[in-house]
C-alpha positions in Angstrom: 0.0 0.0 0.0 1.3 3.5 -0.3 -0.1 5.1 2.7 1.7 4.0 6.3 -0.7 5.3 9.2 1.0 5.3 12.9 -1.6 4.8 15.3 0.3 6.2 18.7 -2.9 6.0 21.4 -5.5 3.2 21.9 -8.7 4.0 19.5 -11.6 1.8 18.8 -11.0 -1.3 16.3 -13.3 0.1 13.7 -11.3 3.6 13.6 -8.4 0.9 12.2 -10.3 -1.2 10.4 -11.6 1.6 8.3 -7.4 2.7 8.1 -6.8 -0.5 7.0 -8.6 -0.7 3.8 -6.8 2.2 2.1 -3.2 2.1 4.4 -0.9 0.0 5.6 -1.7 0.7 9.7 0.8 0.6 12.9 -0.6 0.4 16.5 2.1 1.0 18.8 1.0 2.5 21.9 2.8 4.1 24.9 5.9 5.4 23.1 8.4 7.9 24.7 9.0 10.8 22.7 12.8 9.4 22.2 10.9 6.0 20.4 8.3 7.9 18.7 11.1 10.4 17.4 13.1 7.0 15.9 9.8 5.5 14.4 8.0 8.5 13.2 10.0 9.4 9.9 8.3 6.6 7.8 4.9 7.5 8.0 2.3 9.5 6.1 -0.2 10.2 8.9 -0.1 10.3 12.6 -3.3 9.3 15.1 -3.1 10.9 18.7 -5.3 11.0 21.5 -4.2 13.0 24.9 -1.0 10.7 25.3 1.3 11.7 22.9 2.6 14.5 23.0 3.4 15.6 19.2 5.7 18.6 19.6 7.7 20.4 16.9 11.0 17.6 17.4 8.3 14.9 16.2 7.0 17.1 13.7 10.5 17.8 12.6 11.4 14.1 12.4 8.5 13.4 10.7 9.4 14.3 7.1 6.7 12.2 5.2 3.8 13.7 7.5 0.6 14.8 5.2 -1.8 14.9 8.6 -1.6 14.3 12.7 -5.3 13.4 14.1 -6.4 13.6 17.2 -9.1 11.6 17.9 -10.6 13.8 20.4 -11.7 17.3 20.1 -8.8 19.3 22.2 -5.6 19.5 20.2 -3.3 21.0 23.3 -1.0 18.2 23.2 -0.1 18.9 19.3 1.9 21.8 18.6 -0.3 23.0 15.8 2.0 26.2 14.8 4.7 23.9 14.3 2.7 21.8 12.2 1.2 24.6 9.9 4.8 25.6 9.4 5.5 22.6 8.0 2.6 21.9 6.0 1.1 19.1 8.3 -2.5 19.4 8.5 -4.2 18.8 11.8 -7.4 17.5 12.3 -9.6 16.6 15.3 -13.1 15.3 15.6 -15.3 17.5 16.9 -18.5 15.8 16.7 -17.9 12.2 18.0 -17.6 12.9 21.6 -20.7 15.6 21.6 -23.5 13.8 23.1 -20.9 11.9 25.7 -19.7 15.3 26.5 -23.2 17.1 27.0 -24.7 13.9 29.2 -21.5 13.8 31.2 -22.1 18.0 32.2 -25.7 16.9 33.0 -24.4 14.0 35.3 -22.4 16.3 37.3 -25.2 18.9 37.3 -27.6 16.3 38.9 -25.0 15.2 41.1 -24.3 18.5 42.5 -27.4 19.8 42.7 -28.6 16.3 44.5 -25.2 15.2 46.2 -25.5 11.9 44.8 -21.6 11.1 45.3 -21.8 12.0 49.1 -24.9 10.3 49.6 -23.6 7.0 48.0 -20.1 7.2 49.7 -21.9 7.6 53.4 -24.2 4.8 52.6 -21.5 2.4 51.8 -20.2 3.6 55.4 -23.1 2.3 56.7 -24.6 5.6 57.5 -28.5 6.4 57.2 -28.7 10.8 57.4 -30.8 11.9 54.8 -31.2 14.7 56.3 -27.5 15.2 56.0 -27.5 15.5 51.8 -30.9 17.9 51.0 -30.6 18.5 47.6 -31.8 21.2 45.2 -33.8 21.1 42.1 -33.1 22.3 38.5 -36.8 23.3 37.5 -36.6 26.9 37.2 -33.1 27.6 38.1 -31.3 29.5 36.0 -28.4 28.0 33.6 -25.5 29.8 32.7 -23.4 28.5 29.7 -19.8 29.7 29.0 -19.4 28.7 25.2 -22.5 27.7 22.4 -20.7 25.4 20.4 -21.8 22.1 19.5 -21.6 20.7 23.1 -22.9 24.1 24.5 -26.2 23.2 22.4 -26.6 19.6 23.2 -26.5 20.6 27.1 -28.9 23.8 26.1 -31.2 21.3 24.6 -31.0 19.0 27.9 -31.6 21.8 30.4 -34.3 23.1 28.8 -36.0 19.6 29.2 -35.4 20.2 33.0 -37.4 23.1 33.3 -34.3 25.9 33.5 -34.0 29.3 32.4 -31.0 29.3 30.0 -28.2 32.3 29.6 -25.1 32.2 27.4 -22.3 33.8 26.8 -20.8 33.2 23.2 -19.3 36.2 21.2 -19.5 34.0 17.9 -22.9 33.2 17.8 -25.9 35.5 16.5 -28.8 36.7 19.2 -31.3 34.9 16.6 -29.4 31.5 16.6 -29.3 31.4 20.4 -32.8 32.3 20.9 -33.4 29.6 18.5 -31.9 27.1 21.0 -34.1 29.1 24.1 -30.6 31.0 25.2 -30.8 34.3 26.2 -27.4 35.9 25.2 -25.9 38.4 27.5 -22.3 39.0 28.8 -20.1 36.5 30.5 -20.2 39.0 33.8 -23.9 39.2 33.5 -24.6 35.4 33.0 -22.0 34.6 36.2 -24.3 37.1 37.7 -27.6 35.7 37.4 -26.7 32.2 37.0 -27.9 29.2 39.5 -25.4 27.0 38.1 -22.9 27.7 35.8 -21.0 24.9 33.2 -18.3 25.9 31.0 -17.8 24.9 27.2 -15.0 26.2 25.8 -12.0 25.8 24.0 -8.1 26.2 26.0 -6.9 29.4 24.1 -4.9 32.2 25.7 -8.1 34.2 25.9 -9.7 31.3 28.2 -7.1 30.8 30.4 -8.5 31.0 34.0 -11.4 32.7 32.4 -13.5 31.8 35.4 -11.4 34.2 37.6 -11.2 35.0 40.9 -12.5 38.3 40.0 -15.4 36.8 38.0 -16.5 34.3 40.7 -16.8 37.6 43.1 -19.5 38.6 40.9 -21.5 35.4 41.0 -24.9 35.1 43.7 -23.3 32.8 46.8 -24.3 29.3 46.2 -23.6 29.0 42.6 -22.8 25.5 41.5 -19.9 25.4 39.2 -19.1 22.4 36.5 -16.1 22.3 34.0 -16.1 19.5 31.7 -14.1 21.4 28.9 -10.7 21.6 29.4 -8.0 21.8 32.7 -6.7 25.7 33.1 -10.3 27.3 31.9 -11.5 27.3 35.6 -8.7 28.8 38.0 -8.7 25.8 40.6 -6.9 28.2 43.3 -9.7 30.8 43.2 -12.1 27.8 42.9 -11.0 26.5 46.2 -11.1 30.0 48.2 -14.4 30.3 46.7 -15.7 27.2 48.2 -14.0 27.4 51.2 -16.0 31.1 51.6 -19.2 29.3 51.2 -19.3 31.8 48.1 -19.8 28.4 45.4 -22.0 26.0 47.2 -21.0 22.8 44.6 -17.8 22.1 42.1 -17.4 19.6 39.5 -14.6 18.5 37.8 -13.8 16.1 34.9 -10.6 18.2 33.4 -7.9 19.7 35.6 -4.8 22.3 35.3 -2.4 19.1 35.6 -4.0 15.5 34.6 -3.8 13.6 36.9 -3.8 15.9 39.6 -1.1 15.5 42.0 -1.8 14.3 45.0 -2.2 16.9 47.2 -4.8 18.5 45.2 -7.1 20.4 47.5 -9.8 20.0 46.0 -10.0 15.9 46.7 -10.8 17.0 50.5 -13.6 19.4 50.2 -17.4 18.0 50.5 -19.1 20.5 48.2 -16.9 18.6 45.1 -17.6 16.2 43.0 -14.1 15.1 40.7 -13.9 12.6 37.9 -11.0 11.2 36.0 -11.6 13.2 32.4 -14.5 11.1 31.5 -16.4 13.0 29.2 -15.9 11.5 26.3 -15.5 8.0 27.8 -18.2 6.2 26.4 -18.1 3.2 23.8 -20.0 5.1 21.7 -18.1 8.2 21.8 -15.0 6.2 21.0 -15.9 4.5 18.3 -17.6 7.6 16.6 -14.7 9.8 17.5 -11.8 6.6 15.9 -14.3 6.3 12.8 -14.7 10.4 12.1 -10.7 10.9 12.5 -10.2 7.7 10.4 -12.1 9.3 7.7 -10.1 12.4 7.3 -7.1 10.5 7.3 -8.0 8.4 4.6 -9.7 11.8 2.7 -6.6 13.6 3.2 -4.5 11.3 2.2 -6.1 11.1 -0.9 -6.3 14.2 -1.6 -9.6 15.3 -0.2 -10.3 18.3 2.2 -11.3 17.3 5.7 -14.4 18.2 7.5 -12.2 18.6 11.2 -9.2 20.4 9.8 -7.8 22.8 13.0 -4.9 24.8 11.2 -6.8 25.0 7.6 -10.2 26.5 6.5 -12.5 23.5 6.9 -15.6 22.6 4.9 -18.8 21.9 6.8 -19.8 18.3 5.6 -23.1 19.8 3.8 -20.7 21.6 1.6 -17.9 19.2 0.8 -19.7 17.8 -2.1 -20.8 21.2 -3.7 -17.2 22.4 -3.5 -14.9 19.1 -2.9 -14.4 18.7 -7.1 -13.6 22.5 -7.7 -10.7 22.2 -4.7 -9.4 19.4 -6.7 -10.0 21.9 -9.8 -8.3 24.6 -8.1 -5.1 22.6 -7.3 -5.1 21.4 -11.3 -5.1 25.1 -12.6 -2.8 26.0 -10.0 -0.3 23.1 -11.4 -1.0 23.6 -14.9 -0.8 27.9 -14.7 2.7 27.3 -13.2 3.9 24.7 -16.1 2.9 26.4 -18.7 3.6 29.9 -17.6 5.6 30.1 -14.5 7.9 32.7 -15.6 6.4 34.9 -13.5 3.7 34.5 -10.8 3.2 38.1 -9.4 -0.1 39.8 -10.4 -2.4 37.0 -10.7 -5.8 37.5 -10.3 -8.3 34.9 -9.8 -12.3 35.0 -10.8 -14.7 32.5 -8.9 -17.6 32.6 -11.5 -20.9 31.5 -11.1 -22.8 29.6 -8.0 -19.4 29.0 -7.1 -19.3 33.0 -5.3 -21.8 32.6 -3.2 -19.3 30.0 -1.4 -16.4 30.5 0.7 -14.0 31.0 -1.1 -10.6 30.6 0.9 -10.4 26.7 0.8 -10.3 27.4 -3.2 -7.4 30.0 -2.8 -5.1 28.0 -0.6 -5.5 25.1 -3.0 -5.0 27.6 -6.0 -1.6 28.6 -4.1 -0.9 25.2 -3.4 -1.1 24.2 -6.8 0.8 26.9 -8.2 3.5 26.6 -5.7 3.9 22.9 -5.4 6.4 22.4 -9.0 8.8 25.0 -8.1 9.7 24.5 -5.1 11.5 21.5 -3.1 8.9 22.6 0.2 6.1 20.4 1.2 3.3 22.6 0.2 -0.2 22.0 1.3 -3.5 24.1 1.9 -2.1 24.6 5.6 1.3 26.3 4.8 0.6 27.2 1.2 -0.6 30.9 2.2 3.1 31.6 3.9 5.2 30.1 1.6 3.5 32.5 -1.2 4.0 35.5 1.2 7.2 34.4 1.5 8.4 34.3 -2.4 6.1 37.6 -2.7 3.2 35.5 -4.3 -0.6 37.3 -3.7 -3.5 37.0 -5.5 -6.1 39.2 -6.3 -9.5 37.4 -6.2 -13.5 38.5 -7.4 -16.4 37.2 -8.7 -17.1 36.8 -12.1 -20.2 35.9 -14.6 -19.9 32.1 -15.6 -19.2 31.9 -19.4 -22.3 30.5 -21.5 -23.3 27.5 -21.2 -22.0 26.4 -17.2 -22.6 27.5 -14.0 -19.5 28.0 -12.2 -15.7 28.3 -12.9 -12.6 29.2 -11.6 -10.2 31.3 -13.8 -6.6 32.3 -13.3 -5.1 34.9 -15.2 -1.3 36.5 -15.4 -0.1 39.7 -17.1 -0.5 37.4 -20.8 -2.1 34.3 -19.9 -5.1 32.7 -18.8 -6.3 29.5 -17.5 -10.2 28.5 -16.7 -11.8 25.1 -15.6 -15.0 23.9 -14.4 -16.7 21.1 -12.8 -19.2 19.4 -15.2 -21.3 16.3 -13.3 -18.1 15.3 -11.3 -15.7 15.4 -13.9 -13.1 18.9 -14.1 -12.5 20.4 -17.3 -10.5 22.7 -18.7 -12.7 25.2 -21.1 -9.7 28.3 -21.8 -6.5 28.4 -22.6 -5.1 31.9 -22.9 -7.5 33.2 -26.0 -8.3 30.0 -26.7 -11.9 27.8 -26.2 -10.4 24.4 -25.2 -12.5 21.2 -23.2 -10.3 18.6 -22.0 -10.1 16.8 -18.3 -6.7 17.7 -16.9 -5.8 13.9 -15.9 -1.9 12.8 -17.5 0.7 13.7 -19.6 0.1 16.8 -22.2 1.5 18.5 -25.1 0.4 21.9 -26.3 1.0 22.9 -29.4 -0.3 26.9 -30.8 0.2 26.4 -34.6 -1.3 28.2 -37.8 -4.9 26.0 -38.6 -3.8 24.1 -42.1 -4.3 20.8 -43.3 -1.7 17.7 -42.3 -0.4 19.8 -39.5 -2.0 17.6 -36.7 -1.6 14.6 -39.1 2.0 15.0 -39.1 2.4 15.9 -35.4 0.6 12.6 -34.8 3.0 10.9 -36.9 5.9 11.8 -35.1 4.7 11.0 -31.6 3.7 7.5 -33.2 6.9 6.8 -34.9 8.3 7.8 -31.3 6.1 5.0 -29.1 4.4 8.2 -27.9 0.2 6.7 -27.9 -1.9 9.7 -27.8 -5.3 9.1 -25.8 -7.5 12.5 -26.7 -6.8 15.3 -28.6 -8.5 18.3 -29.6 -8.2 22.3 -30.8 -9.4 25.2 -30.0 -9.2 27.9 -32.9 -9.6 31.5 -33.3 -11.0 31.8 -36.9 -10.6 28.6 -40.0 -6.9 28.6 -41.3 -5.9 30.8 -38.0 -4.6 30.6 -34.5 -5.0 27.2 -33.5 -4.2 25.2 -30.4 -3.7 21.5 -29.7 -4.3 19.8 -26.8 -3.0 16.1 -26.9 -3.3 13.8 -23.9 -0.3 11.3 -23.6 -0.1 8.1 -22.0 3.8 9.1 -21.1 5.3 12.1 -21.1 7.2 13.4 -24.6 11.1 12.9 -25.0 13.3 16.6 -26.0 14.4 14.5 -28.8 11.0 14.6 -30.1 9.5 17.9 -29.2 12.7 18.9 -31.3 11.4 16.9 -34.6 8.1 18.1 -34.0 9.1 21.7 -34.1 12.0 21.2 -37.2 9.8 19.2 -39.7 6.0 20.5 -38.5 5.5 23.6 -40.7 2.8 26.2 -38.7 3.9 25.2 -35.5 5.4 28.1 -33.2 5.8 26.4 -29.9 5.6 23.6 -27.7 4.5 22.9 -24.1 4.6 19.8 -21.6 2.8 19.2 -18.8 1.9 16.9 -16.8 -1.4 16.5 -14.3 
């Protein structure tokens, strides 16, 4: 096979089953960096989950890297800077562990609220005080959530079946599309201020960092229940502990921590009004297998080309869109390549038109794999979508991009054009085409080897071109022209099943009378 896939943490069996049917798969688990360092150079794709640490040394020493997956949604433990540096694309999989995720915050909810963990621990000590563990209910209470992504919603969706008054804080979500889910948006000081209980979805960035402050919890009403299920260092545990200890939180709980595992002297193991799990929230055997299956996917679509749906350091697609817009990335690369064989001279001042139904998209997906594409022949770099964007800064590459009118007779393309040259495709059905060539109307698929031949339109000149690539075990597999007028400006476009020797482009341009020029390719 020509994929090798190095699977470094435990994932479900069908994750690497599905591997297995389009790469050649290696499950070794528990490496030290030093081991992972000596074994990670001979493989095309890397699968992580919160073990492995895949820092910029592994990234370095992984030459033949096209992707590192985390199969998980938290991508802390993979230096992803380092990785779009080096044209590594990371992805994650941010909807397998949702509903795990969003039942887990509502398990911790109830067993705050209810003290279910204190309960059970004195009855297995043979105690009977109910009076001891009075609980409070979540009808009516009022529900602050810190982050309204996809696990935000689900536990938005739960709480509202419970009767509670829902407030958010999200500054990337619109006012309708929360009151859609019945959240009322407001501030985050305002929702810590009203809130009954509070739960926290967000992602680690430097912005979240100990966003629930010291300073923020001063604002909360006294008796606020508090639940983090995100990630370790969003919640300040230090000003969570003085804040229990004040009576100020009545209830904490925990399934991701500052330092995992907590050392042992972590303070908050003592205190009664906790309740602390060992990062559970996405431990479920239905989680893991969606989580291994979605990051399986990506691997194998990346590999192959593809764009994936979880890419973290690259624009990602939303699945509903992948199959309006996954043929013209493909497309985009092609003109990209082609543009820089035939004229890559000079690559400064090109402009791009997205024409068409194709406009209404997002378009940046299309421009790194443009950039790719052109990049990708002249240069000894890895180039991908993910690293594509700097290395054009880099060599002073920038491309001016607009909409455009589709020409007659389609409904989207995608056209490059240089100070003297253009180059337009489209997507007809599922199969790419390539419609202009500089002034000239062409229609082939760009798929092999090419020769391109501008000559005067007169009869025996493509009969004798043919003749010489026969003579020359050259086997041509399509062929057509595009001409400007009859007995004028004509160009060839023959599709070769291997590329043609000098030896014969020479002979073609000696003995063929019309012909001014010749251009390989190859797609």
């Amino acid at each position: 096979m020509a994929f090798k896939v190095l699977v470094a943490d435990p994932i479900a069996d069908e994750g690497v089953e599905l591997l297995r049917r389009d790469a050649q798969v290696d499950v070794r688990t528990g490496q030290p960096e030093a081991e992972l360092l000596h074994s990670v150079p001979e493989y095309d794709a890397l699968i992580v989950r919160s073990e492995t640490k895949v820092t910029s040394k592994v990234l370095e020493a992984g030459a033949k890297l096209q992707v590192v997956a985390r199969a998980g949604v938290g991508v802390d433990n993979i230096d992803v800077e380092a990785a779009t540096k080096r044209g590594v694309l990371v992805v994650n999989a941010p909807l397998g562990n949702t509903i795990a995720a969003a039942e887990h915050a509502m398990a911790l909810m109830l067993s705050l609220a209810r003290r279910i963990p204190q309960a059970d621990a004195s009855m297995r000590a043979g105690e009977w005080k109910r009076s001891r563990f009075m609980g409070t209910e979540l009808n009516h209470k009022t529900l602050g959530i810190v982050g309204l992504g996809k696990i935000g919603i689900e536990v938005a969706r739960r709480a509202r079946s419970f009767g509670m008054v829902l407030v958010g804080y999200d500054p990337y979500i619109s006012a309708a599309a929360a009151e859609a889910l019945g959240v009322r948006l407001a501030t985050l000081d305002d929702v810590v201020s009203v809130a009954d209980v509070l739960t926290v979805h967000v992602p680690l960035l430097p912005s979240t960092r100990n966003l629930i402050s010291r300073e923020l919890l001063a604002k909360a009403k006294p008796g606020l229940l508090l639940l983090n299920v995100a990630r370790g260092g969003i919640v300040d545990e230090d000003a969570v502990r003085k804040a229990l200890e004040s009576g100020k939180l009545g209830g904490v709980a925990l399934d991701v921590y500052g330092k995992e595992p907590p050392p042992e002297d972590f303070p908050l193991r003592n205190l009664d009004q906790t309740v602390l799990t060992p990062h559970l929230g996405a431990s479920t055997k239905e989680a893991q297998v969606k989580v291994a299956v979605e990051v399986a996917e990506q691997v194998v679509d990346v590999l192959n080309g593809r764009p994936a749906r979880g890419a973290v350091n690259a624009p990602a697609l939303p699945p509903e869109l992948l199959a309006d817009l996954g043929p013209y990335l493909e497309l985009a690369d092609k003109l990209g390549r082609l543009f820089t064989q035939l004229h890559g001279q000079s690559l400064s001042g090109l402009e791009v038109t997205y024409s068409g139904e194709l406009a209404s998209h997002d378009t940046r997906p299309l421009r790194g794999a443009i950039l790719r594409g052109l990049l990708e022949p002249i240069t000894t770099e890895r180039v991908s979508a993910v690293n594509a964007e700097l290395i054009a800064k880099e060599r002073g590459i920038d491309l001016q991009e607009g909409p455009g009118i589709a020409p007659e007779g389609y409904t989207s393309s995608i056209q490059i054009k240089g100070r003297q040259s253009v180059i337009e495709g489209t997507v007809i059905g599922d199969e790419l085409r390539i419609i202009r060539f500089d002034d000239y109307p062409v229609d082939f698929v760009p798929n092999g080897h090419f020769l391109f031949c501008p000559h005067t339109d007169r009869p025996g000149v493509i009969g004798a071109i043919g003749t010489i690539l026969g003579q020359s075990d050259v086997n041509i597999s399509a062929a057509m022209s595009g001409r400007l007028a009859p007995r004028g400006e004509t160009m060839l476009v023959l599709t070769l099943d291997e590329p043609v020797p000098d030896a014969v482009c020479e002979k073609i341009r000696a003995e063929v009378g019309g012909v001014r020029s010749l251009t390989r390719a190859q797609l």
